[in-house]
N, C-alpha and C positions, 0 to 999 in steps of 0.2 A: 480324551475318550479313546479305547482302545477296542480293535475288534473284540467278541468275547468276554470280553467287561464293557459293557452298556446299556445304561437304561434311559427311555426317551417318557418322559413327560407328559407329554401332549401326543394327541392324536386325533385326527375329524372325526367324530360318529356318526352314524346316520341321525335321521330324527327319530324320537319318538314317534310319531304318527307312522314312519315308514317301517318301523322295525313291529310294532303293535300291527300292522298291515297281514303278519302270518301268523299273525295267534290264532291257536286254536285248529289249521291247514293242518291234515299228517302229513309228517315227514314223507314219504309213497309218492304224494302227489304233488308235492317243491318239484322232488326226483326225476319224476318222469317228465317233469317240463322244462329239466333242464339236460335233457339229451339220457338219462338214466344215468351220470357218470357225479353228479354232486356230493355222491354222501361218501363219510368217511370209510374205512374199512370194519367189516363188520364183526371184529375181534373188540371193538370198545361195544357196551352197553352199561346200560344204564344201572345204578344198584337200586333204585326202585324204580320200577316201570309206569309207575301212575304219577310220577314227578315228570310235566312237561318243561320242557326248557326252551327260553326264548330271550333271549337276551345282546349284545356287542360283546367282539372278542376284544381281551384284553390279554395281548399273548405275551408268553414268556417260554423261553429257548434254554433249558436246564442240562448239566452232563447226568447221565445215565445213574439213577440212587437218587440225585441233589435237590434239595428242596430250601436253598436259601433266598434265590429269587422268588419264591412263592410265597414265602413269608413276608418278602417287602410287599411282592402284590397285592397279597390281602390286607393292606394299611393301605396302596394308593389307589385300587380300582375302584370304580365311582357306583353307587347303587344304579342296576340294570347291566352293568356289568358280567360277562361270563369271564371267567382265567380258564385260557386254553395253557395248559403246560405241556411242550415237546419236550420227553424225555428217550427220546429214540427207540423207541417202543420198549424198555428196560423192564424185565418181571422179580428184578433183585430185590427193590426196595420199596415199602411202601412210601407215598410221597405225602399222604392228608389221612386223617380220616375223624373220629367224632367229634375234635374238639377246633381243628382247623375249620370243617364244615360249616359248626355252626358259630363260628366268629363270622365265615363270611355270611351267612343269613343274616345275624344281625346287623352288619352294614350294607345289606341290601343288596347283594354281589345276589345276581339272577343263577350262576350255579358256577360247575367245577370241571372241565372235561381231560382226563389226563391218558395219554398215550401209555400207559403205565401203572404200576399198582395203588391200591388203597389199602387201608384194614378200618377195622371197626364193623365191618361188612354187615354183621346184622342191625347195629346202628343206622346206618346210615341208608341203608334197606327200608325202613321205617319212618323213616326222615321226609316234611314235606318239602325237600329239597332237592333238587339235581344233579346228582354228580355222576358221574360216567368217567369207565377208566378198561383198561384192558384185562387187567385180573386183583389176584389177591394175596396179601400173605404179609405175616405179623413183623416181619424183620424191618428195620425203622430206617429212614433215612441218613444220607448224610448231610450239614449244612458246613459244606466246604466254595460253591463256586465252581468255575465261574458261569457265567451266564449271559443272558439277552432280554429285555423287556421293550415289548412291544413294537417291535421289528417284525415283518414274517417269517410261517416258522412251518418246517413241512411235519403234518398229523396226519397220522394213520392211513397216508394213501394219499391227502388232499393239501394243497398250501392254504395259511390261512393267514390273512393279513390283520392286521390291528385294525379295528372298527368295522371287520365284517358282521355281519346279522348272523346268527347260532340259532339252528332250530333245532329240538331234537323230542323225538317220544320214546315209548317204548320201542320201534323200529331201528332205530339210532339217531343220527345226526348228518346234518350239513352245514357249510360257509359258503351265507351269499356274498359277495360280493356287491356293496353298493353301486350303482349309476341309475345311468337317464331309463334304463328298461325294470329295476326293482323293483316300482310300482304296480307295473303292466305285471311281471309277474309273480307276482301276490293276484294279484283280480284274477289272470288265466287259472292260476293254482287253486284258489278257492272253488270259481265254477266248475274246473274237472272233479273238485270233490264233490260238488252238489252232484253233478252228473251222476257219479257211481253212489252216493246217497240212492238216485231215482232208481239206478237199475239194481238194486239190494232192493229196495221198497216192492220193486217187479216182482223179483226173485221171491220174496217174503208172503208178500197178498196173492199173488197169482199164478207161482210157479213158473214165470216169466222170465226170459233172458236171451232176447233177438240178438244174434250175432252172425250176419250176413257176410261178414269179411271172411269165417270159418271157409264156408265151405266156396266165395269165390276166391281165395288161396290158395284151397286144397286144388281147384280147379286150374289156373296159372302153374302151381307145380309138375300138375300132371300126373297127380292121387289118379289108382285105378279103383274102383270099387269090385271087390270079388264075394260073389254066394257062397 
């Protein structure tokens, strides 16, 4: 096995009970409990924005165009499965698009997220599937090599390692990282979203929306008010 030519087999997952733990959580609110620095850059979205994504990375580390690792990974990645493909943020070549997509749908692959282009773009627009990628455009791949699978791989701002948790919405995306705090937060994450649930519901029925820290900030900075 050589740098650059390898692909690894096996890799831990988290559980399912832990990765189903941020279903449903906006992406917003993973974010902001994890310092506001978790998500990736915000040049990948989504081709359709009502496909949420929630799935384990299963990464692979491609040259700039290449798409022959991705083909292997769409035969080895396991249903719930996300393919993170690092293609160095590359807008030459498209790497997938309607007919790759929907092989991984049928074996179960939870989506697709590529630092890099797609096509089929109104297909897959339409599709109740998740793919995200950084742009578009008809020119096809190469399937030359070489590559990495399932090693970490640096995406659009963020590292992400093999068997991290992938959230993503219409907002964009993140990689959790698994450990002993995952759990805790998912729970944090969930209640700051009921929180701002409550104060919309405020804002909605009553016109309501208390924000005391406003003006004692304004007041610590030393805001002057003038008539």
């Amino acid at each position: 096995m050589s740098l650059g030519c390898r692909i690894r087999r096996n890799f831990e997952r988290p559980s399912k009970e832990l990765v189903e733990a941020f279903r449903g959580i906006p992406v917003a609110n993973i974010d902001d409990n994890c310092g506001r620095i978790a998500a990736v850059d915000s040049s990948i979205f989504p081709l359709n924005p009502k496909a949420r994504l929630l799935g384990t990375a299963f990464t692979v580390n491609a040259p700039a165009g290449d798409n022959l690792l991705f083909h292997k990974a769409l035969d080895m990645a396991q249903p719930g499965d996300v393919i993170v493909l690092a293609n160095k943020g590359s807008m030459s070549r498209a790497l997938c698009g309607e007919i790759m997509s929907n092989y991984a749908k049928s074996r179960g692959i939870a989506g697709i997220i590529i630092d890099g282009c797609v096509r089929d773009s109104y297909t897959l627009s339409q599709m109740d599937f998740p793919v995200y990628a950084k742009g578009i455009t008809p020119n096809g791949p190469y399937k030359n090599g070489p590559g990495e699978m399932n090693f970490p791989v640096s995406f659009a701002g963020i590292v992400i390692n093999p068997g991290d948790i992938i959230v993503g919405d219409s907002d964009g995306l993140l990689a959790i990282r698994p450990d002993e705090h995952t759990a805790e937060l998912a729970e944090i994450a969930r209640k700051y979203h009921a929180g701002e649930e409550k104060q919309l519901e405020g804002i909605l029925t009553r016109g309501e929306w208390p924000r005391p820290w406003v003006d004692a900030t304004l007041e610590k900075v030393g805001f002057e008010f003038v008539d």
